[in-house]
Each structure stands twice: as C-alpha cells, then as structure tokens.
C-alpha atoms as a printed R data frame, in Angstrom:
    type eleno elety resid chain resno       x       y       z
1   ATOM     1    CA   UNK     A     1 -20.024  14.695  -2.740
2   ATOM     2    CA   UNK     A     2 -21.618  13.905  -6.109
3   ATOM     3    CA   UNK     A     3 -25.040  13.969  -5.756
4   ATOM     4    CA   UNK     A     4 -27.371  13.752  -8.596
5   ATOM     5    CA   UNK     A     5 -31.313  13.819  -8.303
6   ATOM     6    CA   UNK     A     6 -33.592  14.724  -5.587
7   ATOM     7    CA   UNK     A     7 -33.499  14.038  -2.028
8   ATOM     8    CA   UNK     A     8 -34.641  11.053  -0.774
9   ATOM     9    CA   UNK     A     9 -33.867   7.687   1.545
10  ATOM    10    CA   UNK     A    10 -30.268   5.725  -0.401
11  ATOM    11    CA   UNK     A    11 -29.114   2.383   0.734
12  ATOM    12    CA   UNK     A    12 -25.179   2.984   2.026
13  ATOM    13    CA   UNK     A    13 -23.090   0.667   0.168
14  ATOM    14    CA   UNK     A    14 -19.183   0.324   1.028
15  ATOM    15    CA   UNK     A    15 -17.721  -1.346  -1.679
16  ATOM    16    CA   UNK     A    16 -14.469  -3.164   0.126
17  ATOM    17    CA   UNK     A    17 -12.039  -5.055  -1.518
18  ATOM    18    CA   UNK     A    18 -12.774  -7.922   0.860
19  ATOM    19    CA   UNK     A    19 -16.110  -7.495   1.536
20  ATOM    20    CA   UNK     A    20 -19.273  -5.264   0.297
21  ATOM    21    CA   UNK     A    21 -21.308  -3.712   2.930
22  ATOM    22    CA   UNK     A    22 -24.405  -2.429   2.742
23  ATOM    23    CA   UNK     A    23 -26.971  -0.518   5.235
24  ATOM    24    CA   UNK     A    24 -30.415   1.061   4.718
25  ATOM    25    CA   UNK     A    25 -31.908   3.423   7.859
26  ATOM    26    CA   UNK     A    26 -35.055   4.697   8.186
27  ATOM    27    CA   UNK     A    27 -35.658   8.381   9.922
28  ATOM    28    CA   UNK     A    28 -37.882   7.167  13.378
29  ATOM    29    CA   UNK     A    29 -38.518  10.632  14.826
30  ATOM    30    CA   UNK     A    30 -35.432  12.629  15.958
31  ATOM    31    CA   UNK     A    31 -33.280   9.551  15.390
32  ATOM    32    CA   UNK     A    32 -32.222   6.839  12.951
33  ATOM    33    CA   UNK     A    33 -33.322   2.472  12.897
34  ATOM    34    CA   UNK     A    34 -31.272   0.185  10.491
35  ATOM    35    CA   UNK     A    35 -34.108  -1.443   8.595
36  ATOM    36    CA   UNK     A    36 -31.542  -3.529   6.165
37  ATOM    37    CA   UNK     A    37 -28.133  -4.962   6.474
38  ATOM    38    CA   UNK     A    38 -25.994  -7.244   4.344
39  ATOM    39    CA   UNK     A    39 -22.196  -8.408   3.975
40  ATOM    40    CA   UNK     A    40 -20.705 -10.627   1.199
41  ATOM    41    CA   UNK     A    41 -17.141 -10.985   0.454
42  ATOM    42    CA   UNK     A    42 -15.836 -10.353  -2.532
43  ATOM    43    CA   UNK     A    43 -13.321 -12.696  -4.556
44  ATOM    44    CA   UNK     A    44  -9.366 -12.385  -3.727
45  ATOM    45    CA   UNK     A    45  -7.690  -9.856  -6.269
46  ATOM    46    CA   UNK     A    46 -11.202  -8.741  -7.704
47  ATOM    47    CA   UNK     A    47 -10.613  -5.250  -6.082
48  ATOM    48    CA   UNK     A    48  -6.900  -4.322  -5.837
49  ATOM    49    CA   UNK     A    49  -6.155  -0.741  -4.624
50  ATOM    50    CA   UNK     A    50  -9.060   0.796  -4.900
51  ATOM    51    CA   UNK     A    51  -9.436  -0.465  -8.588
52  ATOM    52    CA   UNK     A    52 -11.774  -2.578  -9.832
53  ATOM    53    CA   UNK     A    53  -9.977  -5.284 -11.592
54  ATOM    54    CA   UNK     A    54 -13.518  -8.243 -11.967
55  ATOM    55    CA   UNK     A    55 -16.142  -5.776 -12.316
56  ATOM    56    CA   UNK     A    56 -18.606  -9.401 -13.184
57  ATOM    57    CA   UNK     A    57 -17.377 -10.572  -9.547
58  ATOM    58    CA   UNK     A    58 -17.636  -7.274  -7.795
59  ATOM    59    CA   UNK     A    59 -21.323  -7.106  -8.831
60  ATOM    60    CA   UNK     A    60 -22.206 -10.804  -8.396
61  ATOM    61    CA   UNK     A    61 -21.415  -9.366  -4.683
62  ATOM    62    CA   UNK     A    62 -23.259  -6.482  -4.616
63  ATOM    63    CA   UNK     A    63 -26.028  -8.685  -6.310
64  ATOM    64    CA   UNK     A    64 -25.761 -11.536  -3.380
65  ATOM    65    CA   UNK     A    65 -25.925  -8.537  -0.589
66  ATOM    66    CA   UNK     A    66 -29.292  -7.312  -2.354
67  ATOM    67    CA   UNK     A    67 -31.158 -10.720  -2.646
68  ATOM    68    CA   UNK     A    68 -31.683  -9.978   0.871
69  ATOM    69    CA   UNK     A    69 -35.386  -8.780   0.620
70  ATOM    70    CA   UNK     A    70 -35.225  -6.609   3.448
71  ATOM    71    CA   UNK     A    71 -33.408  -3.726   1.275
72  ATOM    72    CA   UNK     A    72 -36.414  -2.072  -0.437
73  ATOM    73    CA   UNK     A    73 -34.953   1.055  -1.939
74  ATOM    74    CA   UNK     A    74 -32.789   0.963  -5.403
75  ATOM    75    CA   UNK     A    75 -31.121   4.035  -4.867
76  ATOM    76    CA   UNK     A    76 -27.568   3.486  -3.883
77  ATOM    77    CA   UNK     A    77 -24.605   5.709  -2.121
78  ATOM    78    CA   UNK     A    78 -21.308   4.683  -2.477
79  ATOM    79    CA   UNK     A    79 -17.712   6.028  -1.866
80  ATOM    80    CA   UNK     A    80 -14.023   5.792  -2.901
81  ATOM    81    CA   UNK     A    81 -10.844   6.460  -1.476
82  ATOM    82    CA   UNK     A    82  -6.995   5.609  -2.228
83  ATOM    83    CA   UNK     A    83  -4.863   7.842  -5.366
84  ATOM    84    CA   UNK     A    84  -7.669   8.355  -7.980
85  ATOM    85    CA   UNK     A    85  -9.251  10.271  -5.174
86  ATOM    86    CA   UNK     A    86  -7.421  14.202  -4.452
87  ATOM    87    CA   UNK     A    87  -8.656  15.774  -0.932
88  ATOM    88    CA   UNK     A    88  -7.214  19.308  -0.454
89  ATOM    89    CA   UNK     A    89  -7.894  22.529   1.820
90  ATOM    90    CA   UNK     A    90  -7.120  25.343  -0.549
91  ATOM    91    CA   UNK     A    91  -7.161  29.121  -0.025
92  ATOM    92    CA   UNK     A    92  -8.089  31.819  -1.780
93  ATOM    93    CA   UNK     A    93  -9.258  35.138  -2.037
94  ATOM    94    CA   UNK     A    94 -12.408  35.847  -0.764
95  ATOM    95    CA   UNK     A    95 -15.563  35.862  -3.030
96  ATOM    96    CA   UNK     A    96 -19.495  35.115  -3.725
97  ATOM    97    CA   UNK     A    97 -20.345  31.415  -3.999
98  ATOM    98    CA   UNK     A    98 -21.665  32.346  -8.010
99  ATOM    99    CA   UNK     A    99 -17.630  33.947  -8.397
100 ATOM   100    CA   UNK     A   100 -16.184  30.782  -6.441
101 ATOM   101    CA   UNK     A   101 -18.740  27.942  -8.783
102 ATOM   102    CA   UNK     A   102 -16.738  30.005 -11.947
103 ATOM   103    CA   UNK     A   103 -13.295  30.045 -10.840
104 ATOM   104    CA   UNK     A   104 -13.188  26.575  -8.989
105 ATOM   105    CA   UNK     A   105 -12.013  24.305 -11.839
106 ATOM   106    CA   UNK     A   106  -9.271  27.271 -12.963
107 ATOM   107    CA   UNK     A   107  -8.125  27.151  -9.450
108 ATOM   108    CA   UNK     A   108  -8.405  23.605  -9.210
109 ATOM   109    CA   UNK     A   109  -5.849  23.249 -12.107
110 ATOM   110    CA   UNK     A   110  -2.936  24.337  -9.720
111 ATOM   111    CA   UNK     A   111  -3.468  21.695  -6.874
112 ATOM   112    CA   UNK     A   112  -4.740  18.376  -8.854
113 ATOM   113    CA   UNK     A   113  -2.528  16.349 -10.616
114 ATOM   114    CA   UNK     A   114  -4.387  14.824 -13.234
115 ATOM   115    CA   UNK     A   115  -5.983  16.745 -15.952
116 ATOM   116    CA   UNK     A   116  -8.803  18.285 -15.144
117 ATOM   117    CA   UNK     A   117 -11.393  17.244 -17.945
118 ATOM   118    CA   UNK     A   118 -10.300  13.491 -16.413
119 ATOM   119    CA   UNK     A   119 -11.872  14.436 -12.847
120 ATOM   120    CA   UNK     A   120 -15.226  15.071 -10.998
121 ATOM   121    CA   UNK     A   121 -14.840  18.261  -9.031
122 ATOM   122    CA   UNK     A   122 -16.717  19.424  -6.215
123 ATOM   123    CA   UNK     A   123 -16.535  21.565  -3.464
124 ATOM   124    CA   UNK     A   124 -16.892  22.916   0.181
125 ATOM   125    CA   UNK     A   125 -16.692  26.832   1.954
126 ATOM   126    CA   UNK     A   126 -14.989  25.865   5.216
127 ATOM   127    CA   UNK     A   127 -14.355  29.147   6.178
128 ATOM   128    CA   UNK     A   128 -15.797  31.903   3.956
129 ATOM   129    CA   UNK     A   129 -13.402  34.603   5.263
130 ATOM   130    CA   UNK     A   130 -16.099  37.339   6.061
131 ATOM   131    CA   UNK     A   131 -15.780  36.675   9.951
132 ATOM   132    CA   UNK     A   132 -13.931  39.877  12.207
133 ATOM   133    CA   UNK     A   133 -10.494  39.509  12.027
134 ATOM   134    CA   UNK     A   134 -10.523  37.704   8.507
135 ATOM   135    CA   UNK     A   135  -7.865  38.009   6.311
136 ATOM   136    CA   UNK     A   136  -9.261  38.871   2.923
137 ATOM   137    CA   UNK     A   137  -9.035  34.482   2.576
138 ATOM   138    CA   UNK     A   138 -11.538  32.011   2.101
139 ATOM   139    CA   UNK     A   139 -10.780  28.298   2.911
140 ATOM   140    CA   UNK     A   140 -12.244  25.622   0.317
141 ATOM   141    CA   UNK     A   141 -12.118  21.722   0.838
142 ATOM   142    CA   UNK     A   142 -11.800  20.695  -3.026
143 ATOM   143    CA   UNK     A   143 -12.228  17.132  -3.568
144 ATOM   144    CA   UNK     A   144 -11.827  15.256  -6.868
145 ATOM   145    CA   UNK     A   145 -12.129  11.920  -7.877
146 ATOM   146    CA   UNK     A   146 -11.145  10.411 -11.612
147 ATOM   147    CA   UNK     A   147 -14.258   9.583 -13.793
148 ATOM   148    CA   UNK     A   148 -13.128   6.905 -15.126
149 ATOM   149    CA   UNK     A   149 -12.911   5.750 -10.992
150 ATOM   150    CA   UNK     A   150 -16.455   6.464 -10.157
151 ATOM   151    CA   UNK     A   151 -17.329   5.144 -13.742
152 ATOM   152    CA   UNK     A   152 -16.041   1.658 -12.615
153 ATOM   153    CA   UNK     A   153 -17.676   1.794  -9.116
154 ATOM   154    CA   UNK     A   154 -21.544   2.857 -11.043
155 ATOM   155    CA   UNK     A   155 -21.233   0.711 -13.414
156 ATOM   156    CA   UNK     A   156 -20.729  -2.103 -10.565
157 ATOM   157    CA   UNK     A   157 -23.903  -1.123  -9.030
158 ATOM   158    CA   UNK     A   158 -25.734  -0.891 -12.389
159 ATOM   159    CA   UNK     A   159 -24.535  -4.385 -13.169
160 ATOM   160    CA   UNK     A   160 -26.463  -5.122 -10.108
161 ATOM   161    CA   UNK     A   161 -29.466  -3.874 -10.794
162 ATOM   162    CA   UNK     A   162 -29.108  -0.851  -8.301
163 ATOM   163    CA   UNK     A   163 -28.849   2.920  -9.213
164 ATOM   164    CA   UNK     A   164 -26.323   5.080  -8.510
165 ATOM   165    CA   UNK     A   165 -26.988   8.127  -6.991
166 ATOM   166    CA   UNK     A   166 -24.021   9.427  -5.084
167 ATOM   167    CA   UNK     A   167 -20.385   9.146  -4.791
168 ATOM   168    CA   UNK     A   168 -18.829   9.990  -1.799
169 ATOM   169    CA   UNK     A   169 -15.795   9.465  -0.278
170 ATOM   170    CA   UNK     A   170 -14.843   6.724   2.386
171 ATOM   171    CA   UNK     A   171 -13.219   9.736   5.283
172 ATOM   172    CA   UNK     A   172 -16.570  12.070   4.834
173 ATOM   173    CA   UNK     A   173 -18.614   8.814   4.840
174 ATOM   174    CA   UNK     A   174 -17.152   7.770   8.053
175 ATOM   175    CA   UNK     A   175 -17.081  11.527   9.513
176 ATOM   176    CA   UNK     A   176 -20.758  11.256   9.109
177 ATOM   177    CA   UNK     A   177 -21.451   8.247  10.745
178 ATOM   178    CA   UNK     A   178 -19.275   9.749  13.532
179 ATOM   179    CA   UNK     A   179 -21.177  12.954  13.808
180 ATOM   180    CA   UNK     A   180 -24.861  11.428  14.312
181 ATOM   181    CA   UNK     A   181 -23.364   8.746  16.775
182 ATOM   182    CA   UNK     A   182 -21.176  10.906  18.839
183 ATOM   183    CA   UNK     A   183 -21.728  14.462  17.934
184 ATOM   184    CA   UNK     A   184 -19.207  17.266  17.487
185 ATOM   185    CA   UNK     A   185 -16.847  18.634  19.613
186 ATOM   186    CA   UNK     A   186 -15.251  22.069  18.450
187 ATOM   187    CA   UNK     A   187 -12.286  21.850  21.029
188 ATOM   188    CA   UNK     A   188 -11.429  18.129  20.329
189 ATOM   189    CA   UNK     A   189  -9.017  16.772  18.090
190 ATOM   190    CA   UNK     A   190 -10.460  13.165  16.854
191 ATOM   191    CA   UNK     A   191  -8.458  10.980  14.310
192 ATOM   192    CA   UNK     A   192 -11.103   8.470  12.453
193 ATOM   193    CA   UNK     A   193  -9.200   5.907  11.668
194 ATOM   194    CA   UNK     A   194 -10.658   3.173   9.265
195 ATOM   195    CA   UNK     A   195  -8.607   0.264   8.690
196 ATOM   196    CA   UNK     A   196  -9.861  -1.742   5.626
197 ATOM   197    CA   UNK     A   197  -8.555  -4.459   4.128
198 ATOM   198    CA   UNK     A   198  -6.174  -2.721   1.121
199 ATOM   199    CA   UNK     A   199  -6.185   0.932   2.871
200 ATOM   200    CA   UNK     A   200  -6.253   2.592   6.074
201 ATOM   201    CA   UNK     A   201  -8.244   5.670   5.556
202 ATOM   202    CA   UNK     A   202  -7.235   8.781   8.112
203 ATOM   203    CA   UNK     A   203  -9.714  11.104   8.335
204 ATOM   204    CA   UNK     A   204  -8.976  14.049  11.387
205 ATOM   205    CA   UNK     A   205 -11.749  16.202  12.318
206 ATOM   206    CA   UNK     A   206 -12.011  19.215  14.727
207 ATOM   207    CA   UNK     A   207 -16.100  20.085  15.552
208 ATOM   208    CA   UNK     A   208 -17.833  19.294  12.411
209 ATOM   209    CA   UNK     A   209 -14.487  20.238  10.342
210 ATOM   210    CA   UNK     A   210 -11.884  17.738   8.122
211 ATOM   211    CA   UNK     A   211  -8.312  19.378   9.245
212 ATOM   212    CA   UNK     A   212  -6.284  16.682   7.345
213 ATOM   213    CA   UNK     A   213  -7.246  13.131   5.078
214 ATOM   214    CA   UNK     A   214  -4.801  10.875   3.726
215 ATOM   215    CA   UNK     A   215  -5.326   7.321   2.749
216 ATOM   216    CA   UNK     A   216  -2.564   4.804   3.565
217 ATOM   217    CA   UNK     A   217  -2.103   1.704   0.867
218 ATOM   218    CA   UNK     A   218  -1.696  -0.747   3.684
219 ATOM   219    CA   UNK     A   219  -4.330  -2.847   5.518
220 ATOM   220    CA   UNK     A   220  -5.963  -6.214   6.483
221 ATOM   221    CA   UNK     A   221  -4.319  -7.841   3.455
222 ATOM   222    CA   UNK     A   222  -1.156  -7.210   4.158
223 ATOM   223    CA   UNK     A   223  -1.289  -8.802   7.282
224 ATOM   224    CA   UNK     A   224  -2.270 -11.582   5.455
225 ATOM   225    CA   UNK     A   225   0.175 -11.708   3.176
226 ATOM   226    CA   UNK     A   226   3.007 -11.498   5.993
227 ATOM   227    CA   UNK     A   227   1.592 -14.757   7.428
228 ATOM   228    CA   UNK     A   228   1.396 -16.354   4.052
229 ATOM   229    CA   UNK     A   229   4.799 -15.480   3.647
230 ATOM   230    CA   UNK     A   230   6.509 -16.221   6.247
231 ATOM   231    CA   UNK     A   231   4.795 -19.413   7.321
232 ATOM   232    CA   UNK     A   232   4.572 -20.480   3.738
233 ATOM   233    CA   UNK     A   233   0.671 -20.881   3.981
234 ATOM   234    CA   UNK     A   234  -2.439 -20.588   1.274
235 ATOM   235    CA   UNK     A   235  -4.052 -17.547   1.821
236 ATOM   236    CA   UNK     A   236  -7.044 -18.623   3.202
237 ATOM   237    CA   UNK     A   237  -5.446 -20.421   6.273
238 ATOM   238    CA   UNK     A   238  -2.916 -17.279   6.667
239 ATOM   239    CA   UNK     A   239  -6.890 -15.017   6.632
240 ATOM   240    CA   UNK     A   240  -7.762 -17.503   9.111
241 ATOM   241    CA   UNK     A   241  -4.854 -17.219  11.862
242 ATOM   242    CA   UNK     A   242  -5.421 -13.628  11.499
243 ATOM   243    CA   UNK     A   243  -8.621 -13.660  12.583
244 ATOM   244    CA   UNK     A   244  -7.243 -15.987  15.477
245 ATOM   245    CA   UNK     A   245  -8.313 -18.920  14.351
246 ATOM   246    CA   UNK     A   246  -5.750 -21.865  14.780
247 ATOM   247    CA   UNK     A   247  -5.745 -23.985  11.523
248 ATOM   248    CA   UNK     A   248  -3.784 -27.688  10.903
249 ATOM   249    CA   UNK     A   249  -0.271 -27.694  12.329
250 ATOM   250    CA   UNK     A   250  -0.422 -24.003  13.496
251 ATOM   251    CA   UNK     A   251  -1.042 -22.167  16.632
252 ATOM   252    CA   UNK     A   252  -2.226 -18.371  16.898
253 ATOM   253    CA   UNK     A   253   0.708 -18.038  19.070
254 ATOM   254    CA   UNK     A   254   3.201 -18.688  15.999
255 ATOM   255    CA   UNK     A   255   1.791 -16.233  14.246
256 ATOM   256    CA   UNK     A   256   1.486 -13.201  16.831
257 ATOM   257    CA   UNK     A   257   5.209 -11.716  16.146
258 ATOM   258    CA   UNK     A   258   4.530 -11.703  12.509
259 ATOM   259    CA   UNK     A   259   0.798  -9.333  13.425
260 ATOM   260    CA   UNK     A   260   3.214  -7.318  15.437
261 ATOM   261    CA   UNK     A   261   5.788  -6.631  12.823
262 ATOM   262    CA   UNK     A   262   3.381  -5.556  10.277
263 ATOM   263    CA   UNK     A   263   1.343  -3.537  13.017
264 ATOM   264    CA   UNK     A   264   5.095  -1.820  13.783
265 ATOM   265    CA   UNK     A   265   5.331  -0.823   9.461
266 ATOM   266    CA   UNK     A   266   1.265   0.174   9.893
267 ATOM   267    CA   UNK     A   267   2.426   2.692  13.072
268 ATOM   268    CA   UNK     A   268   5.143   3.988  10.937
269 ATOM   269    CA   UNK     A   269   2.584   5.338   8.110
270 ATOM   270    CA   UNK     A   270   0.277   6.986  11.056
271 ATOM   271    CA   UNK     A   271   3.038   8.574  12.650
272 ATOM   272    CA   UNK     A   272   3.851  10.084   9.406
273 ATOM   273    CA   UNK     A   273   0.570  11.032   8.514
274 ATOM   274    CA   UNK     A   274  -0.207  12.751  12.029
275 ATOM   275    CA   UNK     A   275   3.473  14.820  11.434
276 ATOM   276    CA   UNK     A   276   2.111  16.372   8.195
277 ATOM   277    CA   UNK     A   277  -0.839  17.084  10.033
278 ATOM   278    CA   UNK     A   278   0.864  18.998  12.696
279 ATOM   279    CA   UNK     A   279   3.298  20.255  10.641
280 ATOM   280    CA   UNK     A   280   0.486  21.766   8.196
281 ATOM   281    CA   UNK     A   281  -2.654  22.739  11.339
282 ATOM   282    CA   UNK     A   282  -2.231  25.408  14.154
283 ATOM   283    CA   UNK     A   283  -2.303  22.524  16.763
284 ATOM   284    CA   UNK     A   284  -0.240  19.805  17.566
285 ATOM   285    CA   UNK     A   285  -1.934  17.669  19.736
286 ATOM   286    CA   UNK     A   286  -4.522  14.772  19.095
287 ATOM   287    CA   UNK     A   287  -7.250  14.350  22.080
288 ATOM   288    CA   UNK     A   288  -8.935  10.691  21.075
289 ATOM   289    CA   UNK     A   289  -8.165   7.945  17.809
290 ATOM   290    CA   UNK     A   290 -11.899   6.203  17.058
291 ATOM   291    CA   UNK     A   291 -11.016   2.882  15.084
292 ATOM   292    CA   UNK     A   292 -13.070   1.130  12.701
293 ATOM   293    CA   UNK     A   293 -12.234  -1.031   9.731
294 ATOM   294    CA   UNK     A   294 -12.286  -4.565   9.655
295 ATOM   295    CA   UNK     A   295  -8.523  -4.488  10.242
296 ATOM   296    CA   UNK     A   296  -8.366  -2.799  13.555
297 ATOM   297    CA   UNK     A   297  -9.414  -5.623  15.382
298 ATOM   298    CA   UNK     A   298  -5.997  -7.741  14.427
299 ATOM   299    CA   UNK     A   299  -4.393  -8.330  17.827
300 ATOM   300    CA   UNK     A   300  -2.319  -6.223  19.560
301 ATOM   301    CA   UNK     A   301  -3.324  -3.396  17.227
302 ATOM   302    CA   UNK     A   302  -5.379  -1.378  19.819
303 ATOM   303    CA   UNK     A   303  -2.891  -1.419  22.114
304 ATOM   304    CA   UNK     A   304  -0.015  -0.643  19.799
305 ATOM   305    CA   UNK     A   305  -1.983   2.484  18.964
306 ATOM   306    CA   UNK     A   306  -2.155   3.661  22.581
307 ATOM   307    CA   UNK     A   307   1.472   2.721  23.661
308 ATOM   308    CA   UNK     A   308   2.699   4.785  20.693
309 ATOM   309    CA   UNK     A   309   0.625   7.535  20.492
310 ATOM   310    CA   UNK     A   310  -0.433   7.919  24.289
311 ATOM   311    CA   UNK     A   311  -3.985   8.822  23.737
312 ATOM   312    CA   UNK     A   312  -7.170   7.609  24.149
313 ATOM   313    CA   UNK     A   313  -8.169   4.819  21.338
314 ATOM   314    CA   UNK     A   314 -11.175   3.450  20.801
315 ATOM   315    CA   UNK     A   315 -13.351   1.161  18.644
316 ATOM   316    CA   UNK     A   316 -16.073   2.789  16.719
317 ATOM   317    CA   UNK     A   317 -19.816   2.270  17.193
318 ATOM   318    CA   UNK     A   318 -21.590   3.214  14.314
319 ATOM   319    CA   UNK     A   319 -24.961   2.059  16.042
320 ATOM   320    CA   UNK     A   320 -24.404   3.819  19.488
321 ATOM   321    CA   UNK     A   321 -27.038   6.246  18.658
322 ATOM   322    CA   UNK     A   322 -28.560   4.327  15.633
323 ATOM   323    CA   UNK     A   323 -31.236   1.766  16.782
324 ATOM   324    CA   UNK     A   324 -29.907  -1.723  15.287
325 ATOM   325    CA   UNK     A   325 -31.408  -5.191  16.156
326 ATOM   326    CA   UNK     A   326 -29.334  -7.507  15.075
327 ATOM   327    CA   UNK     A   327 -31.207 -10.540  15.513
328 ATOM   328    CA   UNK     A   328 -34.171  -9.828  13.676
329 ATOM   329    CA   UNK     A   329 -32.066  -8.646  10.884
330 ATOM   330    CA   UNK     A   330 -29.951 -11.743  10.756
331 ATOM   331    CA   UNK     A   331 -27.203 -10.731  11.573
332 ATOM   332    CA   UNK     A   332 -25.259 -13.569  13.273
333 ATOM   333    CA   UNK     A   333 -22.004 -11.852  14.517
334 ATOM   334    CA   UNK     A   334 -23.162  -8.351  15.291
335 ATOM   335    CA   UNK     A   335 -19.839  -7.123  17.432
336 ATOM   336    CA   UNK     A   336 -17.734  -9.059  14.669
337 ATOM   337    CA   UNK     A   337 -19.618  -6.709  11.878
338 ATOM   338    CA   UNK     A   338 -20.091  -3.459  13.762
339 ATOM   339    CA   UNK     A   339 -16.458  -2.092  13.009
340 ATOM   340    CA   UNK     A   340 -16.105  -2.782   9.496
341 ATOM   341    CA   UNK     A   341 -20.027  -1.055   8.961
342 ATOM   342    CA   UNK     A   342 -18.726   2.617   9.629
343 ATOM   343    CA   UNK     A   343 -18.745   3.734   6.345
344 ATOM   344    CA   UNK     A   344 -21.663   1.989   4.811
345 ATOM   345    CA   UNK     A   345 -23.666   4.054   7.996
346 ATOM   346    CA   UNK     A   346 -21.836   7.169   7.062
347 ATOM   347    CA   UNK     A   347 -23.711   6.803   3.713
348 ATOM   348    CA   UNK     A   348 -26.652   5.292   4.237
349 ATOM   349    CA   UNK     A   349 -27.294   8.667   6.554
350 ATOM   350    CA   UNK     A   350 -26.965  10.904   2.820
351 ATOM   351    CA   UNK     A   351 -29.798  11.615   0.621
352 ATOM   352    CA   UNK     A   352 -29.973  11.247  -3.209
353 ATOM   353    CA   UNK     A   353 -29.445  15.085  -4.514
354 ATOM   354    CA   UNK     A   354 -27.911  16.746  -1.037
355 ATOM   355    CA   UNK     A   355 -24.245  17.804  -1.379
C-alpha cells in the first residue's frame, strides 16, 4: 500500500511477534519459484500487539533470517495489522481520480480516528460509480496506518541492514498470496483467516474484492498463556504442549480441554466479526474459510470452525501454484512452515514502487 521507488523483485518479510518470516520468488515464465526462505523466532514480549517493544531483538531476528545467503535482494516488503492500522470502505460522490487524490485526506478526516498529520494514507477505487445503473457513488477502500507504526517496523529492517520499500498490510498481503494460488471467484464468498500468534487477521474477499477486514487481538499466545495458567507451567513447556508435545509430568491429553476453551472465546470473536459483515454487505452467506497462521493448526481448531460455522474450512497453501522445494532450500519441516508463510508470499509477490 505504500510503495516508494521503482518496480522491481522485494524479499516478503512478515514480521510476527513469534516468529519473522521471510520469502523471496523469482518470476519463471507465467508462474512464480521460491528462490529464498527463512524463519527465526523472535524473543517472548519483544513484539506485543503489533508494537514493537525490543526493536535491538526484533532486528537481531530479521538479521539471523538474512545470514541465510540464499536471499540476494535488499529490498524488503513488509506489513502491519492490529489498531494502529484503520481499513474502511467509504463512499462518496463520484469524481476524477486528480478530484478524488485532492479531497481524500479531507474526507479521510471523518472516518479515521487519529489525527490525520499522525497517519499514512492511501487509497483504492473499488467501484468508480460510472457503471449503468450507478448511483451518482463511488466506493473507496481507504487504508491508514500510524507513522510512527511503520516508522518502528523500517527502522527494524534498517537496523538489519535491509531497505524498506513497502508497507503493506497483513489481510491484502494474504489476499494476494490467495489470488495467484487459487485465483478469483466473483460468486464466492471466501473468509482468509490468518491466525498468528498475538492476532487473528480476517480478511473476506468476493472475486478479487475486500468486502470486510477486522483484526482480532487474540491468537497463538493466548493459548499459551491458558496452559501456563492453568497448569501452572513456564511458558516454554505450556508453547510446547500446544504444539502437542508431551513435556515432564504432563500429557497432551491434560491439556486438550484447556485448547478447547480458548478455541470456544476465539469462535466467539469470528462469529462476531462475520455478523458485522453480514449486517454491513448485501449477502449473508459465507461459501469456504481458507486458514493460515501458525495458530490454526492448534487441535481441534479446524474442526471447531466447521461444526460452528457449517462450511467448508480449509488450510491454506501458499505454494499450491508457487513452485517450492523444500529440501534444497533447507527447509526441514515444510508442512509445519507452509501455514504460517501466507503472508510473507502475499508480499514477496509485490514490487518496490507498484501500489
């Protein structure tokens, strides 16, 4: 979303707050080849809620992911999500894109709450109203995202010796990944869900169309923390079981109705967010849920999802139509990586200066 320079080849880099991904492709013909890919967790509590809170940890991450010698480009995409980011369909009257680049920050004043000098604005026509049948209405996608935010998340990158070139933002990096993998629809409604480890990010598309985002401040961690809690654990044991992994003196078994509870408070949130959808779109009905995130793959989750919202759920491949080899990449636990890649895919696929 903001782009700066001209147009060429970035590495994708998802910033998490438990991990940092990162992905370079290269264009081979009509189709796309992962070239680079690197993971390295990132310290407990260095990331909280979207915010940087160690910037000198984040980057020693980003730095670790990048000794890799496989990544050859310094140009970097990354994205945020979570309350310093505003995603919003707006209406207005219909005019010229020169009238609309004038009047966008004016009527950007009325929808964002923070002041406006404090933001990066930008913008998208979804529906420039000239069609038959129109009603004199235009329909924007504004999205803004605090500068002091994407501030924090450059100077990260800087710090490790990468530049910046675009920030994005985790649903549109994720709709893009989903796009080149499984192409677009127009009569299907398709929730990406991403379930990180501090935030679920809800992204629902129709064709090549956001309907509805909203990012929900609950995810892998909190998990965590229920099992830290309530079986009075450190956290790196409770991480463990998660994963289902038995550790000393506990079973995965004593720890499945604790996953379930939290997945019941998770279900709660997604219901809500899919009744402001279909309180707020002209349809009401959702025909497939595509899961990624590192999160989705606690148990019981996937089948929690389809139980409660009787539809088709499934787990996200962001290299079904993206040639990955795994192996000579060294990648050790591909299908353990796949899901949590999404969005570093989703912006490896931009270029430095598009929009």
């Amino acid at each position: 979303m903001f782009g700066l320079g001209k147009s060429k080849a970035v590495i994708g880099l998802d910033i998490g707050s438990s991990a940092v991904k990162a992905v370079e492709l290269r264009q081979v013909g009509k189709g796309w080849k992962v070239v680079a890919f690197g993971i390295q967790p990132v310290p407990p509590d260095s990331i909280v809620d979207g915010a940087i809170i160690d910037g000198a940890a984040v980057a020693d991450s980003i730095r670790r992911v990048f000794e890799n010698k496989q990544f050859k480009t310094k140009e970097v995409a990354a994205s945020l999500s979570g309350n310093a980011v505003i995603v919003k369909k707006i209406n207005l009257p219909v005019m010229t894109e020169a009238e609309l680049a004038e009047s966008i920050y004016w009527e950007a004043e009325q929808y964002i709450p923070f002041d406006i000098q404090d933001v990066n604005l930008d913008y998208q026509i979804l529906d420039a109203g000239t069609g038959e049948g129109s009603s004199g209405t235009m329909d924007v996608l504004l999205v803004a995202a605090k500068k002091e935010k994407i501030a924090d998340y450059t100077g990260v990158i800087s710090q490790a010796g990468r530049t910046p070139v675009i920030v994005d933002v985790d649903a549109f990096a994720l709709q893009n990944a989903y796009e080149v993998n499984y192409g677009l629809d127009p009569q299907q409604v398709v929730v990406l869900l991403n379930a990180g480890a501090s935030a679920i990010n809800i992204n629902i598309v129709t064709g090549d169309q956001s309907v509805f985002t909203r990012d929900i401040s609950m995810g892998g961690n909190s998990y965590t923390e229920a099992v830290q809690k309530e079986l009075n654990l450190p956290f790196e044991s409770a991480e463990q079981l998660k994963r289902g992994q038995p550790v000393d003196g506990v079973t995965v078994e004593e720890v499945t109705p604790v996953l379930h509870a939290m997945t019941e408070n998770v279900l709660l949130e997604i219901q809500k967010t899919f009744d402001f959808f279909k309180a707020s779109a002209s349809s009401d009905r959702i025909d497939r849920i595509v899961l990624s995130g590192g999160a989705a793959r606690v148990d019981g989750f996937v089948q929690a999802l389809t139980d409660r919202f009787n539809t088709q759920v499934e787990m996200f491949d962001p290299f079904k139509k993206i040639a990955f080899e795994p192996q000579k990449l060294g990648v050790e636990d591909a299908e353990g990586v796949s899901p949590a890649a999404a969005v570093a895919v989703g912006l490896a696929l931009r270029r430095a200066g598009d929009r």
